[in-house]
N, C-alpha and C positions, 0 to 999 in steps of 0.2 A: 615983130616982137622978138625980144632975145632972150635966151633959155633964163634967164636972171629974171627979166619981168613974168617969165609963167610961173617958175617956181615961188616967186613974191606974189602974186597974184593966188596961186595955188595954198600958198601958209597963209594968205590973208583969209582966204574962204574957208580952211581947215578950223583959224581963229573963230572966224564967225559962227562957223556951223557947231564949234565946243561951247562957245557962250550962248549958242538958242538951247544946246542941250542944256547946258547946266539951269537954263532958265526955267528952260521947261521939268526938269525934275525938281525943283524948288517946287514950282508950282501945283507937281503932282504931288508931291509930300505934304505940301500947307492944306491941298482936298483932302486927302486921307487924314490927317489930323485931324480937321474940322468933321468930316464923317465919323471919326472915330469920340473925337468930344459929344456931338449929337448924340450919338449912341447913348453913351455914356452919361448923359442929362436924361435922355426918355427912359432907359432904366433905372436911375436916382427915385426919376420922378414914378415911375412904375411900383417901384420899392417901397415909397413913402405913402403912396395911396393904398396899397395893401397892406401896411402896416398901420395906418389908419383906417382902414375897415378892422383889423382885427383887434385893437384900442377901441373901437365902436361896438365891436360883438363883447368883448368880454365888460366893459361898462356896462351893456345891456344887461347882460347877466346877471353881475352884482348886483343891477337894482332891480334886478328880479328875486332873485335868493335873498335881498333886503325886505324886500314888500311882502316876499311868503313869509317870513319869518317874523315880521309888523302883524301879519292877517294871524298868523299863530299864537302869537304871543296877546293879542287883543281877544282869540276865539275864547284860548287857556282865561283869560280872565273875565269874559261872560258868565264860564263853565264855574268857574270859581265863585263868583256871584252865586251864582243860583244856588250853589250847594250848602251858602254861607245861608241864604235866603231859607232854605230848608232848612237848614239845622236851629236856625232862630225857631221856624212855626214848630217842630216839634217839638224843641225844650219846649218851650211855650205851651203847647197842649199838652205837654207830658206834667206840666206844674200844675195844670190847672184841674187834669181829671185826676180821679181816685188809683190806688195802686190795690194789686191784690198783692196782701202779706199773707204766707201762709200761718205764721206764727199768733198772728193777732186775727186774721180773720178778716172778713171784707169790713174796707172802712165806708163809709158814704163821703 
């Protein structure tokens, strides 16, 4: 072989050995990407599940400080009731018995 065929021989393997590299950092850069989108989808998705528990805790809430305030609002008009209820029976006995006037004197 003549110094033409090594050195041709030698740029051919020089060739080849630049195009495995280049192949192979394609290929390393497409896994780092792909690693790095993954990442990036299970923290999406990380994100959005604790942002939906915490839309779940504060609904919860509301319809808790809704229902206290329903049980309130319904106890206030029990409470109401009955005082209305009382105040009927004592006008009521208060019309029906005797008053003491000092000025006139006990009536029957």
């Amino acid at each position: 072989m003549t110094t033409n065929q090594h050195l041709t021989l030698v740029a051919a393997g020089l060739v080849v050995a630049a195009g495995a590299t280049g192949v192979w950092w394609q290929v390393y850069r497409l896994r780092r990407l792909l690693r790095t989108e993954r990442a990036a989808a299970l923290l999406a998705d990380a994100a959005h599940a604790r942002d939906m528990d915490a839309f779940r805790a504060r609904v919860a809430r509301a319809v808790a400080e809704q229902r206290a305030a329903e049980a309130f609002t319904d106890q206030a008009a029990a409470e109401l009731a009955v005082l209305a209820a009382a105040d009927t029976v004592i006008t009521a006995e208060l019309a029906r018995t005797t008053h003491h006037n000092p000025q006139e004197g006990d009536t029957p």
